[in-house]
C-alpha positions in Angstrom: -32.0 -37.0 63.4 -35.6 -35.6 62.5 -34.9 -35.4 59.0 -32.9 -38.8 58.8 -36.2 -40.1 60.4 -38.7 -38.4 58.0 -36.5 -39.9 55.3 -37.1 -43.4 56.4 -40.6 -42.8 57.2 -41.5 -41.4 53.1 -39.5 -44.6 52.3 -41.8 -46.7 54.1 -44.9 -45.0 53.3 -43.5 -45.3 49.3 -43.1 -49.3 49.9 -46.1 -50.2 51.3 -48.8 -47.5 49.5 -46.6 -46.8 46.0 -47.9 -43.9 44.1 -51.2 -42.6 43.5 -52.7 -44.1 40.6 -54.9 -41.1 40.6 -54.4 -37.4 41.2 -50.7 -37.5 41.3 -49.6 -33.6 42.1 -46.7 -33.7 39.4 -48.8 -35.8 37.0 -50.9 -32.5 37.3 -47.9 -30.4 37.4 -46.9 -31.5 34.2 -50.2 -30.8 32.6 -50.0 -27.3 33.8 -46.5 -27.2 32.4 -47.4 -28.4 28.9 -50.7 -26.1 29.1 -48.4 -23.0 29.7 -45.7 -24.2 27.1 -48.0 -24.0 24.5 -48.6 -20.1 25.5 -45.6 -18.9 26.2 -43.5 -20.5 23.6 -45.0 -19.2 20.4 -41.6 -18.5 18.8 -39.5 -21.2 20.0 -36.8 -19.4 17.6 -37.3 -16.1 18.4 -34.5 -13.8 20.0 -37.0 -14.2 23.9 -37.5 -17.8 23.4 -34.9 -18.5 26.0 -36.2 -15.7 28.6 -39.7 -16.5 28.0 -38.6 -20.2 29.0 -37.0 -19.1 32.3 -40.0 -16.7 33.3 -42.5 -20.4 32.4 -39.7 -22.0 35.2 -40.4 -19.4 37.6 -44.5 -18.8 37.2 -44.2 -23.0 37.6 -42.1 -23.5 40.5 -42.3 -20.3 42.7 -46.3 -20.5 43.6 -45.7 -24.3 44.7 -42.6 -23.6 47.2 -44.3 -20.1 48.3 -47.7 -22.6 49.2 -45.4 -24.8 50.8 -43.5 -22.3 53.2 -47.1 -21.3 53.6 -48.3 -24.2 55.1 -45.2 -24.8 57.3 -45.9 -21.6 58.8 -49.5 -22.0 59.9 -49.3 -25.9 60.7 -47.5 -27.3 64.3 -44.4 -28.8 64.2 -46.2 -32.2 64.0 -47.9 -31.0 61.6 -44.8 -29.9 59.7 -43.5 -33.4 60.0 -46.5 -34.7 58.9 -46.2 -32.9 55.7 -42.7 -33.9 55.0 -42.8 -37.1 55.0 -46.1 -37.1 52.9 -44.2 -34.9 50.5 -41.5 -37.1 50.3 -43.6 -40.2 49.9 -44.9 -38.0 46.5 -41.6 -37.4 45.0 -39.5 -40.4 45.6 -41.2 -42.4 43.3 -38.6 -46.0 44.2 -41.8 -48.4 44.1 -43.2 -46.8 40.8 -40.2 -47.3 39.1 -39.5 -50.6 40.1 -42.7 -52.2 39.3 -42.5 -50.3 35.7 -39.2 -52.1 35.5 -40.7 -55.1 36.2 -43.4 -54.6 33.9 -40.7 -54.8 31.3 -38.4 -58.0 32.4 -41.5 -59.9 33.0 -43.0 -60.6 29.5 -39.4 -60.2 28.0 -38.3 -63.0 30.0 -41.5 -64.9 29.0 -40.8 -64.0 25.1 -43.8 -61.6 24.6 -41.3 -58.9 23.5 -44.2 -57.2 21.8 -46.2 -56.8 25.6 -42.0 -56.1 26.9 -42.2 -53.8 24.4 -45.1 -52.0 24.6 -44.4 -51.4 28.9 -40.8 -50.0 28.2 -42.4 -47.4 25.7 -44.1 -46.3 29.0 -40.9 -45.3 30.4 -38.1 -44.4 28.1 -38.5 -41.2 25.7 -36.7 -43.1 23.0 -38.7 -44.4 19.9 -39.3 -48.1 21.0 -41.7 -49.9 17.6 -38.0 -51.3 16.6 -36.6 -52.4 19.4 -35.0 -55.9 19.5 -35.0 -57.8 22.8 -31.9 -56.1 23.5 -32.8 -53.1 22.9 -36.1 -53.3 25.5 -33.7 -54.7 27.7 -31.1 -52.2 27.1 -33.6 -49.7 27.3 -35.3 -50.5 30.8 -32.0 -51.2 32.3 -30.8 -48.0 31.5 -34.0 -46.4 32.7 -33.7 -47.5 35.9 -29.8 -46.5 36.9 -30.7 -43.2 35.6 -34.2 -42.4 37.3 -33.0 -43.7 40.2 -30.3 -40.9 40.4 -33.4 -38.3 39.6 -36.5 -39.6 41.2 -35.1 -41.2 44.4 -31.0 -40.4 45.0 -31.6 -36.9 44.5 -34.8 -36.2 45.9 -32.8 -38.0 48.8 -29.9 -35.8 48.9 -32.1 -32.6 48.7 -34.5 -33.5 51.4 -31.7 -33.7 53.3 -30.1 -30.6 52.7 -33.2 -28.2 52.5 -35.8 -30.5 53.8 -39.0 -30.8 51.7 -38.5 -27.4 49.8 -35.2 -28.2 48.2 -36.8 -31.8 46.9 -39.9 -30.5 45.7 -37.7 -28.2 44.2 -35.7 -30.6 42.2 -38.3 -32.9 41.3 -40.8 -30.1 39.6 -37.0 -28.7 38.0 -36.6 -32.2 36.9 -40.0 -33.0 35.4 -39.5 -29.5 33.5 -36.5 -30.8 32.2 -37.9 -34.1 31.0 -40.8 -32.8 29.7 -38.8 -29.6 27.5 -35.3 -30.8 27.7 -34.7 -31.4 24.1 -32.7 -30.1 21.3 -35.6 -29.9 18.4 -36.7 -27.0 16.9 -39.6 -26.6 19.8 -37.2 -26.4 22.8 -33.9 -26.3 22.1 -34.2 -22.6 23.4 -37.3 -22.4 25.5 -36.0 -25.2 27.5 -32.4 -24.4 28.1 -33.1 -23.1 31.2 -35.1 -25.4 32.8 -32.3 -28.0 31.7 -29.3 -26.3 32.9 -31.1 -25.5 36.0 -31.4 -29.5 36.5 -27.8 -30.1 35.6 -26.2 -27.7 38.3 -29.1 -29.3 41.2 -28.4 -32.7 40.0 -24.3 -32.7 39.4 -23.4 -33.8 43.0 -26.0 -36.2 44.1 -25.6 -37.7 40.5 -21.9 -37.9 41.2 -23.0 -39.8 45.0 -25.2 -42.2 43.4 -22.3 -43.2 40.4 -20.3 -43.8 43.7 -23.2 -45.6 45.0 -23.3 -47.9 42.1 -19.7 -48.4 41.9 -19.0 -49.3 45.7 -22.3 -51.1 45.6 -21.6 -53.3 42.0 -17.5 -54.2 40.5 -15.8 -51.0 41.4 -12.7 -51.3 39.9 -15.1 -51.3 36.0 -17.8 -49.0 37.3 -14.4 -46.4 38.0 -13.1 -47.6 34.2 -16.3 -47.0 32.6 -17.1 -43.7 34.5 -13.3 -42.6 34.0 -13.1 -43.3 29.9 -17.1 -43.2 28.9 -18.6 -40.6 30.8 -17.3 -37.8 28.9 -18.7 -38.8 25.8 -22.6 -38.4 27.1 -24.4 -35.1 26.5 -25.6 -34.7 29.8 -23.0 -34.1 32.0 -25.4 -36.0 34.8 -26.5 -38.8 33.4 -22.9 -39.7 31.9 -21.2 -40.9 35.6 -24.3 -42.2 36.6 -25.3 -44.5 33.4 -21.2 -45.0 32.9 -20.6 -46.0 36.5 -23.9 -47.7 36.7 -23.1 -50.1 33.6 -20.1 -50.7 35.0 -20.7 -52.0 37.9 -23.6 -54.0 36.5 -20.7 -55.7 34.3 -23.2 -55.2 30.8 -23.3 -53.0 27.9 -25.7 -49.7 27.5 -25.9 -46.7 25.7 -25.6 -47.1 21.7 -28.0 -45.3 19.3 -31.1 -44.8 19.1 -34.2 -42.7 18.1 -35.8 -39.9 19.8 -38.5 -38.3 18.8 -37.7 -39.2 15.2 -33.7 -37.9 15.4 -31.1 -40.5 15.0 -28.9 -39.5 17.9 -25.6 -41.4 18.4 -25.0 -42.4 21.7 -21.9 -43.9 23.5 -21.6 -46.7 24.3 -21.1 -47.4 27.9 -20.0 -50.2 29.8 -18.5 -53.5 29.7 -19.5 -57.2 29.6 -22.2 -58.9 28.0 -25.3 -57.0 25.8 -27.9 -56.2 27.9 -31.0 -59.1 28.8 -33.8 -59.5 31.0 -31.8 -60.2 33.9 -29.7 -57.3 33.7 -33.3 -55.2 34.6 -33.7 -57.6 37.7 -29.7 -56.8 38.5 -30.2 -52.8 37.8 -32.8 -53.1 40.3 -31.2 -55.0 43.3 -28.0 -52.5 42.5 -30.4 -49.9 43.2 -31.7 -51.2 46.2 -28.1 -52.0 47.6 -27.2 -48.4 46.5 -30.5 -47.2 49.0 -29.1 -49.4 51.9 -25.8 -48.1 51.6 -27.0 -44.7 51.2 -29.4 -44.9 54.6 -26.2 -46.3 56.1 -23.8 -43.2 55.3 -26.6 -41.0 56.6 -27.3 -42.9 59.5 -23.2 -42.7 60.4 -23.6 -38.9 60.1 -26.4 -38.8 62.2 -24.6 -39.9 65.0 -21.2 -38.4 64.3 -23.4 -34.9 64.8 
C-alpha cells in the first residue's frame, strides 16, 4: 500500500512540476558517463574493450545506489518516503515526454515540417534532415510507445518491486544503454554490457506494457503484429513493445532509416494507414490509457494482499 501510494504521489508530483529544466541528476549522469567513456574506451577494438565497458557500468551505477542505501539509512521513515517519491518524480519522465511529443504534432499539423522536424531531432537518435512528414510522424510516434516502456512502464514496474533502488537502477542502466548502445566501431564492444544489462532488466516490464498497449488499443492486431513482427527487431525489447504498440494504434512504423550515418533496415511493423500527426496525439492517449490500466492492476493487488 506504501509503495502503491508513493507511486501515485511521483505521478502527481511529475504532472503538475514536469522535469527540471535545470540540474537534472541523469542529464548530469550522462555527462559523467560520456566524460569517463572517453577514458576508458581507448581501444574500443581491443581484446578489454568489453571488460573495460562493464567496470565503466559499475564505477557509474554502484556509487549512486551505495549513496542511496546511504541516505535511507540515516533519514526517518518519513524521510525515506520523502525521498521516494522525489526520486521517482526524477525518473519517470511521463510529462517530459509528452510535451516533446507534442512539440512534434503541433507544427506538423500546422505544416511547418521544417520546426516538426527540427523538435523530433530532439528526441529520436535517427538522422532526421530527410525526413518527410511521414517520417517526423513516424518517427515521434514511435518514440513515444517505446520510451514510454523505458522511462515510465519500467521505472514503474521496478519501483515496485525494489522500491527506489531497483528504478534508479534501470533508468541510469538505461541511459547507459542509449547513450553506448550501438553497433559502430566506438561501442559495439565497450557497450555490450551496459546493453544486455538493459535487455534482461527491461524484458518483462517491456512484455507488460506490449500487453498494456494491446488490451488498451485493437487487441486482436496489436497480438498479430507482436506475434509475426516482433521477431524481426534487433532488440528483443523494443520489438513487442513497438509491434504491439503499432498494432494497437492500427498504423504503420518501423521501416528504414539512418543512424548515425548507417543505413540500417528496419521492419516494418504494424498495420493500417502510414503514420500522421494524429497518430502522435493517439500514441499518446494509448499511453495514458496504458497508465490507468496499469494503476488499476496495481491497485487490485493492493487489496488482494
Amino acid at each position: 500500500m506504501t509503495l502503491y501510494l508513493f507511486c501515485l504521489l511521483g505521478l502527481l508530483l511529475d504532472a503538475v512540476v514536469g522535469e527540471p529544466r535545470r540540474w537534472h541528476p541523469l542529464v548530469g549522469f550522462g555527462k559523467l558517463a560520456d566524460a569517463l567513456a572517453r577514458r576508458v574506451n581507448r581501444n574500443p577494438s581491443g581484446r578489454w574493450a568489453v571488460a573495460a565497458g562493464g567496470l565503466a557500468v559499475v564505477l557509474l551505477t554502484v556509487p549512486v545506489l551505495a549513496m542511496l542505501v546511504v541516505v535511507f539509512a540515516l533519514l526517518p521513515a518519513w524521510g525515506d518516503g520523502m525521498v521516494s517519491v522525489i526520486g521517482l518524480w526524477l525518473v519517470v519522465g511521463r510529462r517530459s515526454l509528452v510535451e516533446h511529443a507534442l512539440a512534434v504534432q503541433v507544427p506538423l499539423q500546422a505544416g511547418e515540417s521544417a520546426l516538426a522536424r527540427e523538435q523530433v531531432g530532439r528526441i529520436v537518435s535517427r538522422d532526421c534532415s530527410a525526413l518527410d512528414e511521414a517520417g517526423i510522424a513516424r518517427a515521434a510516434t514511435e518514440s513515444v510507445l517505446e520510451n514510454g516502456a523505458d522511462a515510465l512502464f519500467a521505472s514503474l514496474f521496478w519501483f515496485v518491486v525494489a522500491g527506489l533502488p531497483g528504478a534508479l537502477l534501470h533508468r541510469l542502466v538505461n541511459t547507459l544503454d542509449a547513450m553506448w548502445g550501438y553497433r559502430n566501431a566506438r561501442f559495439e564492444r565497450f557497450g555490450k554490457v551496459a546493453a544486455r544489462l538493459d535487455d534482461v532488466m527491461g524484458w518483462l516490464p517491456a512484455r507488460l506494457t506490449a500487453w498494456g498497449y494491446a488490451l488498451c488499443g485493437h487487441l486482436p492486431r496489436a497480438r498479430r503484429c507482436w506475434r509475426r513482427q516482433a521477431p524481426a527487431c534487433d532488440s528483443p525489447n523494443a520489438g513487442p513493445v513497438m509491434a504491439a504498440g503499432a498494432g494497437a494504434l492500427g498504423v504503420l512504423l518501423g521501416g528504414p532509416a539512418h543512424y548515425h550515418g548507417q543505413y540500417k533496415d528496419k521492419p516494418v511493423l504494424g498495420e493500417g494507414r502510414p503514420a500522421t500527426a494524429e497518430s502522435i496525439g493517439a500514441a499518446i492517449r494509448l499511453l495514458h490509457r496504458t497508465l490507468l490500466l496499469w494503476l488499476g492492476a496495481m491497485a487490485c493487488l493492493v487489496w488482494l494482499t
